[in-house]
C-alpha positions in Angstrom: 9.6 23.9 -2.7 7.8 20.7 -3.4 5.2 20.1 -0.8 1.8 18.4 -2.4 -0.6 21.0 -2.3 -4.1 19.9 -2.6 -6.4 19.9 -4.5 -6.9 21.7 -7.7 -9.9 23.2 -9.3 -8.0 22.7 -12.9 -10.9 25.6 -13.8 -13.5 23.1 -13.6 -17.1 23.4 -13.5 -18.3 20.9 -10.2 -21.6 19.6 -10.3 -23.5 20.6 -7.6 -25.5 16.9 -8.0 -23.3 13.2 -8.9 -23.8 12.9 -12.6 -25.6 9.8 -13.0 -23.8 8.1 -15.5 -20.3 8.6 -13.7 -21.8 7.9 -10.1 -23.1 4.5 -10.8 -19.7 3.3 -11.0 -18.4 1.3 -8.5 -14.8 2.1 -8.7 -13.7 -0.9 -5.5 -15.4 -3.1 -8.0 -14.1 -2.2 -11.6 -10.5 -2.1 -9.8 -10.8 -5.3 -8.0 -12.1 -7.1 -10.9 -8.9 -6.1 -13.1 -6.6 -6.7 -9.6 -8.1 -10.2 -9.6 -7.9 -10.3 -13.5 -3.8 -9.6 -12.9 -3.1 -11.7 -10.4 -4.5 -14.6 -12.2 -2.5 -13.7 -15.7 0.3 -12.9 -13.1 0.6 -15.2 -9.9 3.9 -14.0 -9.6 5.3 -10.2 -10.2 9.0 -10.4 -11.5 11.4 -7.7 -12.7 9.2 -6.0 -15.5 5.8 -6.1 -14.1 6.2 -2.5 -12.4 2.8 -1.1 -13.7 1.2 -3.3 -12.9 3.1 -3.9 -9.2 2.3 0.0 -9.2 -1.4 -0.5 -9.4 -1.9 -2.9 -7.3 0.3 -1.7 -4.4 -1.4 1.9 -4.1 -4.7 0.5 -4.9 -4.7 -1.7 -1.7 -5.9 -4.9 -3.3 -5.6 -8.1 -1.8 -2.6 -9.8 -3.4 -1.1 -13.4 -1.9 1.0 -13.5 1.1 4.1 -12.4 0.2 3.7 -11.3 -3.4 4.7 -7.6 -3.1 7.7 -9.4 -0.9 8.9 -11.8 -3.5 8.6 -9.0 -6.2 11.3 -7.2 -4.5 13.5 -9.7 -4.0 13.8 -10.1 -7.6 14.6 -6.7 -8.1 16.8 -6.6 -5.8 19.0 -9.4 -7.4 18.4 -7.5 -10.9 19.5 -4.0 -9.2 22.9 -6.0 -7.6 23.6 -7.8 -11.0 23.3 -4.6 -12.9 25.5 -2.8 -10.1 22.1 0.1 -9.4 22.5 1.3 -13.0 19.6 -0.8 -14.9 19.7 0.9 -18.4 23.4 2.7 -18.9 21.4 4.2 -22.0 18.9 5.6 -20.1 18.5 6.2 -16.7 14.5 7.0 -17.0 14.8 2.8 -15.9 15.9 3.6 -12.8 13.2 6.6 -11.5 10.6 4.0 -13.0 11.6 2.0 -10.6 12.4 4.0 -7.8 8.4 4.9 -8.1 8.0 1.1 -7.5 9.5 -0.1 -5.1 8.3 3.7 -3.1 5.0 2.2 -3.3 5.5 -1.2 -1.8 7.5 0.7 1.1 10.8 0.7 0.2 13.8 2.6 0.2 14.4 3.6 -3.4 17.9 4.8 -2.0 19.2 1.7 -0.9 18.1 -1.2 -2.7 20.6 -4.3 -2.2 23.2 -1.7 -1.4 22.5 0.9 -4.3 20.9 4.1 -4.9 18.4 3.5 -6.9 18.3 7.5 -8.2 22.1 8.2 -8.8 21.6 7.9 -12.0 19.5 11.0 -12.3 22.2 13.3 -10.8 23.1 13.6 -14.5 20.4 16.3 -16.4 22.0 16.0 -19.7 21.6 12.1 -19.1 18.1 12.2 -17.9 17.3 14.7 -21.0 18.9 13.3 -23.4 15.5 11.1 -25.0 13.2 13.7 -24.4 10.6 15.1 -22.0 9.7 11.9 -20.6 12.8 11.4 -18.0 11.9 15.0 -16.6 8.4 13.5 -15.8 9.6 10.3 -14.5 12.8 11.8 -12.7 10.3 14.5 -11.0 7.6 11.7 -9.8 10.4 9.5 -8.2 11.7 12.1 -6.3 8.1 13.8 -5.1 6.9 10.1 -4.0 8.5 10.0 -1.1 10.1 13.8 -0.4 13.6 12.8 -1.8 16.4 14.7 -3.4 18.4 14.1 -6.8 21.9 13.2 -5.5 24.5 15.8 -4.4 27.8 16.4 -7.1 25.4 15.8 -10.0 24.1 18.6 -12.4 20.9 17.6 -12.1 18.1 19.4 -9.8 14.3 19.5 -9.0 14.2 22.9 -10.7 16.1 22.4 -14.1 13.5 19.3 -14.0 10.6 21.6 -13.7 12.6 24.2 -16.6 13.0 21.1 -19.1 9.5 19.9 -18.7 7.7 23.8 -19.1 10.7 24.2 -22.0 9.2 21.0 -24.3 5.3 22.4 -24.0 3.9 23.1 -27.2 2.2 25.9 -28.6 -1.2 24.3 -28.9 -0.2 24.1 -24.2 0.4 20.4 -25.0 2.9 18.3 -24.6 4.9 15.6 -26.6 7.4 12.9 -26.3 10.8 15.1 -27.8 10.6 18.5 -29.0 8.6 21.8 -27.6 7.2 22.0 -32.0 5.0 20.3 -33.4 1.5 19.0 -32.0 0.5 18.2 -28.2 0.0 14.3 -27.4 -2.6 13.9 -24.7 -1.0 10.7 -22.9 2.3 12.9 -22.7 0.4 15.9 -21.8 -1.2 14.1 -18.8 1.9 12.8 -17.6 3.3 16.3 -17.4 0.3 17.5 -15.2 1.1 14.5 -13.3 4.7 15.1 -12.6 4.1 19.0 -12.1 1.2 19.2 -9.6 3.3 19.2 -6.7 4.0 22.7 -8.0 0.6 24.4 -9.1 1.0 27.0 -6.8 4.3 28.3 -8.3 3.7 31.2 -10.4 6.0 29.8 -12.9 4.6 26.6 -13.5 0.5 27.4 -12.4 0.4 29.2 -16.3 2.1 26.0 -18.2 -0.7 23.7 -16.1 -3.5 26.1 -17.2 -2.8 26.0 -20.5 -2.3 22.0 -20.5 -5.2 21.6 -18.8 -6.9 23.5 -21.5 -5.3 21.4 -24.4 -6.5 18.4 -22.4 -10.3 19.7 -22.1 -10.3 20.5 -26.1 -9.2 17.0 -26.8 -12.3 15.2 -25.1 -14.4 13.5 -27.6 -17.9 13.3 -27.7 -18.4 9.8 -25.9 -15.8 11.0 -23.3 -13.1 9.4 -24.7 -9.3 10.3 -25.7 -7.2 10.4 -28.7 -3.6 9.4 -28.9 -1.3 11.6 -30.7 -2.4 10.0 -34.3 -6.4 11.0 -33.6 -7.1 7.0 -32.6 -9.3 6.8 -29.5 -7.1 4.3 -26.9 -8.0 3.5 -23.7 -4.0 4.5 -23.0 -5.1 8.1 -23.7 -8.2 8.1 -20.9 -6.1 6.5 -18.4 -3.2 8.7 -18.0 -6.1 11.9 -18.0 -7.7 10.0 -15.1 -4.5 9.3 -13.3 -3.6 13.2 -13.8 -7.2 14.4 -12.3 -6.2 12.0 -9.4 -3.0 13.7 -8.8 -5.3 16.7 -8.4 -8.1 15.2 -6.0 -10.4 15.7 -8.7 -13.6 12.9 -8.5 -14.8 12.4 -12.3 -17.8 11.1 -10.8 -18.6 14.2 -9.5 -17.3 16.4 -11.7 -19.0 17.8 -15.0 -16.0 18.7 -16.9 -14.8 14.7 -16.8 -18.1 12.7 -15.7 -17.9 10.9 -18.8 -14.4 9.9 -18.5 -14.7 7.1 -16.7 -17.9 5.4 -18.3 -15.4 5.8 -21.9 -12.4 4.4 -20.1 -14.7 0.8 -19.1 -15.8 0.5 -22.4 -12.6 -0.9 -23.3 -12.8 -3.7 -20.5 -12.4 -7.2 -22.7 -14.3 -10.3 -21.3 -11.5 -11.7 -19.4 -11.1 -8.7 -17.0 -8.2 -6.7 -18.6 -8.1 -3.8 -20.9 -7.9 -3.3 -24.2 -6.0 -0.6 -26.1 -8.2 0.0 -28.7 -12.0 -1.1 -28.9 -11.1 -3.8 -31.8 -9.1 -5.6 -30.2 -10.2 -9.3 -29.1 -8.3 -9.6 -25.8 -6.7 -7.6 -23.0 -3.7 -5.3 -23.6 -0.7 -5.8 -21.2 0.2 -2.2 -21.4 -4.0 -1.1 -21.4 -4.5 -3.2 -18.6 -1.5 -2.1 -16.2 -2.8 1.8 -17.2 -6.1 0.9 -16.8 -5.2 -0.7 -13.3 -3.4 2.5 -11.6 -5.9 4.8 -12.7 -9.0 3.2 -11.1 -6.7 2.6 -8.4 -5.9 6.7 -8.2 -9.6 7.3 -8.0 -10.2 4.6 -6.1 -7.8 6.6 -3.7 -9.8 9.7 -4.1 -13.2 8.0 -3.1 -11.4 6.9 -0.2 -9.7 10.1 0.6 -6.1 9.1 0.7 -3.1 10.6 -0.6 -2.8 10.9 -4.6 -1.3 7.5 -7.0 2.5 9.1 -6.6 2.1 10.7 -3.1 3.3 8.1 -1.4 3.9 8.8 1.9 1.5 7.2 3.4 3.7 3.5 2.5 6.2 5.1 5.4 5.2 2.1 7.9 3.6 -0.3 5.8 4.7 -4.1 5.8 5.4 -5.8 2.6 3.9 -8.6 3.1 0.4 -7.6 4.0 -0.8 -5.3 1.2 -4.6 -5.8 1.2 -4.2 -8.1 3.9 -7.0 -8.3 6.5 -4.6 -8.2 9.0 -2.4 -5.2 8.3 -4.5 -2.6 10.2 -4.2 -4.9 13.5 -0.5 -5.1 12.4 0.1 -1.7 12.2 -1.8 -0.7 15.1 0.5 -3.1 17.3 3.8 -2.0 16.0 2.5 1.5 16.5 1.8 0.8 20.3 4.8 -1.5 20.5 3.0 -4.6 20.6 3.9 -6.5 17.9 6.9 -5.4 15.4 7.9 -6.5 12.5 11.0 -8.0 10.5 14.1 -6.2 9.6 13.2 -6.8 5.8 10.2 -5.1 6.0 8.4 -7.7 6.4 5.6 -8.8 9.2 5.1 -12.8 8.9 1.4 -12.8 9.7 1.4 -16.4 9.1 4.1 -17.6 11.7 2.7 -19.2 14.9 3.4 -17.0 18.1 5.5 -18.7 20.5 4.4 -19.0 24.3 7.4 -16.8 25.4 6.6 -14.2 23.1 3.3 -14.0 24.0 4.0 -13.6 27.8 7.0 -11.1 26.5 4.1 -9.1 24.6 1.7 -8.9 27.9 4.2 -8.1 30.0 5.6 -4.9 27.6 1.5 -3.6 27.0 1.5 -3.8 30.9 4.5 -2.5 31.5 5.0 -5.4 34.4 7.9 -5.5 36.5 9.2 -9.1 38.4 8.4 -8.8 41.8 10.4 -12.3 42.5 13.2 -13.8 41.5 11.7 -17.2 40.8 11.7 -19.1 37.5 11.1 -21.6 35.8 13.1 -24.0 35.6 13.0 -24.1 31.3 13.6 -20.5 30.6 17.3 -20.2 31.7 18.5 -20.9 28.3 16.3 -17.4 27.1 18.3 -13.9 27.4 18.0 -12.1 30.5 15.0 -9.6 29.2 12.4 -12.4 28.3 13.3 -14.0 31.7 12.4 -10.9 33.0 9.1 -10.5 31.2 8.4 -14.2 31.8 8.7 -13.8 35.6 6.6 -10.5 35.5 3.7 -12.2 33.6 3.9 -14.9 36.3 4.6 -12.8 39.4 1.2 -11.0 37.8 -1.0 -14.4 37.8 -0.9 -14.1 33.6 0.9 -17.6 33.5 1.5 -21.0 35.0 3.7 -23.8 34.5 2.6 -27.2 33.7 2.8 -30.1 36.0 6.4 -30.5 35.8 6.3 -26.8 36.8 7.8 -26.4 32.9 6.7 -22.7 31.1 7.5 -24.5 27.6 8.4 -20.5 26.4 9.6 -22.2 23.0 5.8 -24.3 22.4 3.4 -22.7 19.9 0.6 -20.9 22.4 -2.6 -22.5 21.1 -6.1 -20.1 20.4 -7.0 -21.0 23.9 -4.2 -21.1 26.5 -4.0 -17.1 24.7 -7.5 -16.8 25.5 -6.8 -17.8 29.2 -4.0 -15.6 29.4 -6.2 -12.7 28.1 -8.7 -13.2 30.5 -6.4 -13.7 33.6 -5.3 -10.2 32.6 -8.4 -8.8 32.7 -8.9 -10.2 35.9 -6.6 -8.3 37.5 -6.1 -5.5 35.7 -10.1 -4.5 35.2 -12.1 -7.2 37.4 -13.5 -11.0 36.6 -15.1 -12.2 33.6 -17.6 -14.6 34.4 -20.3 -15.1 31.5 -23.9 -15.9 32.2 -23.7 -18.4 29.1 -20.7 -20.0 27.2 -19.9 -18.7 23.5 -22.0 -20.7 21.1 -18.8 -22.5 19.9 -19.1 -26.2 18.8 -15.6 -26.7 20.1 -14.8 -26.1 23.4 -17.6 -27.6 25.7 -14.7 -30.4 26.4 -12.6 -27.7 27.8 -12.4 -26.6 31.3 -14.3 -24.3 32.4 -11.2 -21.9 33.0 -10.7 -22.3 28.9 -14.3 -22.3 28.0 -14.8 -18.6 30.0 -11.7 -17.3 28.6 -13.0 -18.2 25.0 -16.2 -16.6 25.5 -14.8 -13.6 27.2 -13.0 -13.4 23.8 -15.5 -13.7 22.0 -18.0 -11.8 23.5 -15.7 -8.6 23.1 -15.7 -9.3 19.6 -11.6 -10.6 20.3 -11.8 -13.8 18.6 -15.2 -14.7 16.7 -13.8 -18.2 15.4 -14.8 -19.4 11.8 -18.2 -21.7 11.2 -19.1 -21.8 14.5 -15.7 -23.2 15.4 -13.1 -21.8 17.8 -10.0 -24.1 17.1 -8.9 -24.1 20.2 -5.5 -26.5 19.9 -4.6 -24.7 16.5 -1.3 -22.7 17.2 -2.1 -18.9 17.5 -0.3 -17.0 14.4 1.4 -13.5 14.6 -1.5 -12.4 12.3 -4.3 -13.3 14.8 -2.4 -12.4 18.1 -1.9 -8.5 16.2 -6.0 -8.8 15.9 -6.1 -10.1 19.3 -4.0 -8.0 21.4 -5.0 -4.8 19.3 -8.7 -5.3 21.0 -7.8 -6.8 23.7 -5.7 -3.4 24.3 -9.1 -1.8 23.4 -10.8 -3.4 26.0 -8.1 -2.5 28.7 -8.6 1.5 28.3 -12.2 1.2 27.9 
């Protein structure tokens, strides 16, 4: 049944033309400068920060090396300490989370040894405080195509029935009861948690009529009201998360252009977001909102899945989130290049040895030993990298040093990779000889054998070096061989 449909007209009127005031937005910017404004309040994400972990995960930006990974190792020491049940009271704490640790390409189902949605297999548990745990229990499950635990009582569909059950006769929704008065942040965060279902002829009526409560609510200006009339920039985030969930552009749309221009206005001057416009400062809770939504329609502009479709974090590594090198990282564990860790991890920072390099050639080859030479160092090695070893050699890809050594367990600098890139293409396409040498500061006191093999490299746009600098001694790290071999591979099939 739950499948994520598309996009969504919601009933809307589409401009045929960008409406200036919403199109002059730069969303990469206004999301990057409250990313940058997080990470600075937050150098380090801890058990707790999840919204703001949330935003900055699906939103691609550029957090440290290894923030996402040390994030989860702190949840997972919470999740073992509190034996996968984090609120006995309540387990809307554990879909919360769940939705988390989806979108830094986890497996909600086994963190340190526990199912992070068991909890939810109880309905009259997940109920019990209101709409909200419907909504929550709904989006962890429809982030990554999972299902609510077998011998429970608990199901997508009675999930769906409690949610439709609490909407309110004005099509709204609020935090407990089906009476009474619609809330807009609660309505939104039912469209959110149903729109994996608008084409179900049960729930498409509910969404029309929310999305109607939500269009009447719209002040003037373009913002939102909470549920006691205030204006909060709460209120405009959640209804620009929802039209994400839907593929719907407020820049281009006329319904909601002015959404976005109203949620800014609550930017404070140190880069976070206020909850109402008289505060002073940022809002933690404002600013973690504020966050995810640009970072849905930052998703839009870029045409990737919605804020809580995640399946596109499948195949990500933890540690490279934003990372320059994570689409040379993926590339090469997707052609079997480079792989990654068992934790999920990919290291981009740890040198590359000599014998995996020669290990890595010799697989993207697919080169078998023709001899049964070797040298005399790599004994020690399993049989496999021997094997590759030998094949690289047998191929003219490597050569011992004087001692007739390989040195397999040496760092393999910028430049003896560079050699070994251009030896390959030697003899798998045909020579490389340049008419000039790369303008590199660095190598003229290289051999000529080195100083070809860097300008190969960087004439095929390979390895450009920084400042007019090569560094060809520096050891070569997992992170730049993934860049390296990736076009070098490029190159290859050309």
């Amino acid at each position: 049944m739950k499948k994520w449909l598309g996009a969504l007209t919601l009933g809307l009127t589409v401009a045929v033309a960008p409406v200036a005031s919403a199109s002059t937005i730069d969303i990469t910017q206004e999301y990057n400068k409250t990313g940058q404004y997080i990470i600075q309040s937050m150098p380090e994400a801890k058990y707790g920060s999840e919204w703001y972990v949330l935003g900055l995960a699906r939103g691609d930006y550029a957090v440290p090396t290894g923030y996402f990974q040390k994030y989860y190792q702190d949840i997972e020491r919470v999740v073992a300490e509190k034996k996968g049940i984090l609120n006995p009271r309540n387990p809307i704490d554990n879909a919360k989370m769940a939705l988390v640790v989806s979108a830094i390409a986890k497996d909600p189902t086994n963190v340190a040894g526990y199912n992070l949605l068991a909890p939810l297999k109880d309905y009259a548990a997940v109920t019990k405080t209101g709409v909200m745990g419907a909504i929550y229990a709904l989006l962890a499950v429809n982030a990554k195509d999972l299902t609510f635990p077998t011998g429970g009582t608990n199901s997508e569909q009675r999930m769906i029935e409690a949610i439709l059950n609490k909407q309110t006769a004005d099509g709204g929704f609020n935090l407990t009861t089906a009476g009474g008065k619609g809330d807009v942040d609660i309505t939104a965060m039912a469209l959110q948690a149903l729109a994996p279902y608008s084409n179900d002829e049960t729930v498409a009526p509910a969404i029309a009529k929310a999305q109607q409560f939500i269009k009447g609510k719209k002040l003037a200006d373009g913002a939102f009201p909470d549920y006691f009339g205030n204006p909060t920039s709460e209120s405009a985030s959640q209804v620009v998360t929802m039209l994400g969930e839907y593929g719907i552009n407020p820049q281009t749309d006329s319904e909601f252009s002015d959404v976005l221009t109203s949620l800014l206005t609550y930017r404070a001057t140190d880069g976070g977001f206020k909850h109402v416009m008289m505060e002073k400062g940022a809002n933690g809770m404002a600013t973690s909102q504020a966050n995810y939504a640009l970072a849905a329609m930052k998703r839009v502009n870029d045409n990737k899945t919605s804020l809580y479709d995640m399946s596109d974090t499948a195949y990500q590594f933890i540690d490279l989130f934003g990372h320059w090198v994570h689409p040379y990282a993926m590339e090469s564990k997707e052609k079997g290049i480079i792989g990654g860790y068992a934790d999920g991890t990919f290291r981009a920072g740890k040198n590359l040895t000599r014998a995996q390099a020669a290990s890595i050639l010799t697989r993207m080859l697919d080169l078998k030993p023709t001899s049964a030479t070797a040298f005399p160092d790599i004994s020690h090695l399993d049989k496999k990298t021997q094997q590759e070893i030998i094949a690289a050699a047998d191929a003219g890809i490597i050569k011992g040093d004087l001692q007739g050594n390989f040195n397999p367990g040496k760092n393999i600098t910028r430049a003896q990779l560079s050699v070994m890139l251009h030896r390959t293409y030697h003899e798998q396409k045909q020579p490389y000889q340049p008419s000039e040498l790369a303008p590199l500061k660095d190598i003229s006191q290289l051999d000529r054998e080195k100083q070809e093999a860097i300008t190969m490299v960087y004439d095929f746009g390979i390895a450009q070096g920084v400042n007019g600098m090569f560094s060809p001694a520096n050891p070569t790290t997992r992170g730049q061989a993934a860049k390296m071999f990736s076009l070098f591979d490029e190159q290859l099939q050309n």
